[in-house]
C-alpha positions in Angstrom: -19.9 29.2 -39.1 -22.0 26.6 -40.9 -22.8 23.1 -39.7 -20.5 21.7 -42.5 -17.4 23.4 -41.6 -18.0 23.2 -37.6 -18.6 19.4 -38.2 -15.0 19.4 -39.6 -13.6 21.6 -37.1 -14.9 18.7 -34.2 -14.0 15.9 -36.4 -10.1 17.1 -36.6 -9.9 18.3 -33.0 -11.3 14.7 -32.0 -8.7 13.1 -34.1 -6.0 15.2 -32.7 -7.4 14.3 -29.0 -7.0 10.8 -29.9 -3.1 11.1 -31.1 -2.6 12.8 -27.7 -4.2 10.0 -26.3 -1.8 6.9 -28.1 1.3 8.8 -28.0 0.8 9.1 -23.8 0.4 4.9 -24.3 4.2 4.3 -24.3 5.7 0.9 -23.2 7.7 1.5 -20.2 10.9 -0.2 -21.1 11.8 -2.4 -17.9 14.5 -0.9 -15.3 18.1 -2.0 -15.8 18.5 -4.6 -13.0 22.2 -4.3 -11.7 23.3 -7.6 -9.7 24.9 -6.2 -6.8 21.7 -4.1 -6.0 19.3 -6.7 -7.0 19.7 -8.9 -3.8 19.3 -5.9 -1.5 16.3 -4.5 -3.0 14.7 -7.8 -3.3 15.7 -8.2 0.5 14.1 -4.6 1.3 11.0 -5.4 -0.3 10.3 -8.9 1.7 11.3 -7.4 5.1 9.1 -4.3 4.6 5.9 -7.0 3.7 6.5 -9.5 5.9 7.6 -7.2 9.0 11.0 -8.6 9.8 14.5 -7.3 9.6 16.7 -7.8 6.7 18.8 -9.6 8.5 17.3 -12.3 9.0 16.6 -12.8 5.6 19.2 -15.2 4.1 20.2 -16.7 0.0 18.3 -20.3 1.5 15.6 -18.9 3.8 12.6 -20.6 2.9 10.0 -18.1 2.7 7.1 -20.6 3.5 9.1 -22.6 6.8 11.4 -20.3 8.0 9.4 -16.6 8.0 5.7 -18.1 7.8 4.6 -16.8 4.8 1.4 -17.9 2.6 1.1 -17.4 -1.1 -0.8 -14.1 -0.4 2.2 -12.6 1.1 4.4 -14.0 -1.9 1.9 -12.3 -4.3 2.3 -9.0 -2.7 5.8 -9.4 -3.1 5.5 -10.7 -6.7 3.5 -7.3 -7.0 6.0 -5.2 -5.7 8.9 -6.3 -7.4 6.8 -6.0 -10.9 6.3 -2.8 -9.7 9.9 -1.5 -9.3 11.3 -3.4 -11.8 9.0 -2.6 -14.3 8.8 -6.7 -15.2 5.9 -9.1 -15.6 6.5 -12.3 -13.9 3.9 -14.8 -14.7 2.0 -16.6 -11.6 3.5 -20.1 -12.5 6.6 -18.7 -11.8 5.2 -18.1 -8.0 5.8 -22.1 -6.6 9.1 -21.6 -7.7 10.2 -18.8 -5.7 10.8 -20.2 -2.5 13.8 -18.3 -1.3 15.8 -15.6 -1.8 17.7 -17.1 -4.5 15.1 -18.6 -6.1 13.2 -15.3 -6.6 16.8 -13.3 -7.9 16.7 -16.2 -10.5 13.1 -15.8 -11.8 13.9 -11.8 -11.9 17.1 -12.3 -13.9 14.9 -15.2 -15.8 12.2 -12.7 -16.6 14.1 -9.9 -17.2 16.7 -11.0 -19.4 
């Protein structure tokens, strides 16, 4: 095979690679988020970081007072629910989310 020709073969492969490549780039599309299963999840996801049961996780609850968490806490949660919900909510959204109401309303927010 001359150079020519193998230099052509290489150069179409690599092009080839690299539409492999983009295609596997897709946008995950975000996760429908359904009301009624919303709260619970959300609820889940703060009890499993902060170690407490779900219970005691009420709509005013505030996160900072009531169960003692710090903003690092509430940025592992901001993280997980990104995560699962397959939603970016930006950090100035963070002060805001106080309670368990106040995050459902920045997911619906973000999401919508």
């Amino acid at each position: 095979m001359s150079k020519k020709r193998k230099k052509k073969t290489t150069v179409r492969a690599n092009k080839e690679a690299n539409k492999s490549k983009k295609s596997k780039k897709v946008k995950k599309r975000p996760q429908k988020i359904e009301s009624g299963q919303l709260e619970k999840v959300v609820k889940s996801v703060i009890a499993k970081i902060v170690e407490i049961d779900v219970k005691k996780i009420k709509p005013d609850t505030d996160f900072a007072k009531d169960l003692n968490m710090n903003s690092m806490t509430a940025l592992e949660i901001l993280a997980a629910l990104e995560k699962i919900y397959k939603i970016e909510i930006p950090e100035e959204y963070l002060p805001r989310m106080r309670s368990l109401k106040d995050i459902l309303k920045v997911i619906q927010k973000v999401a919508s």
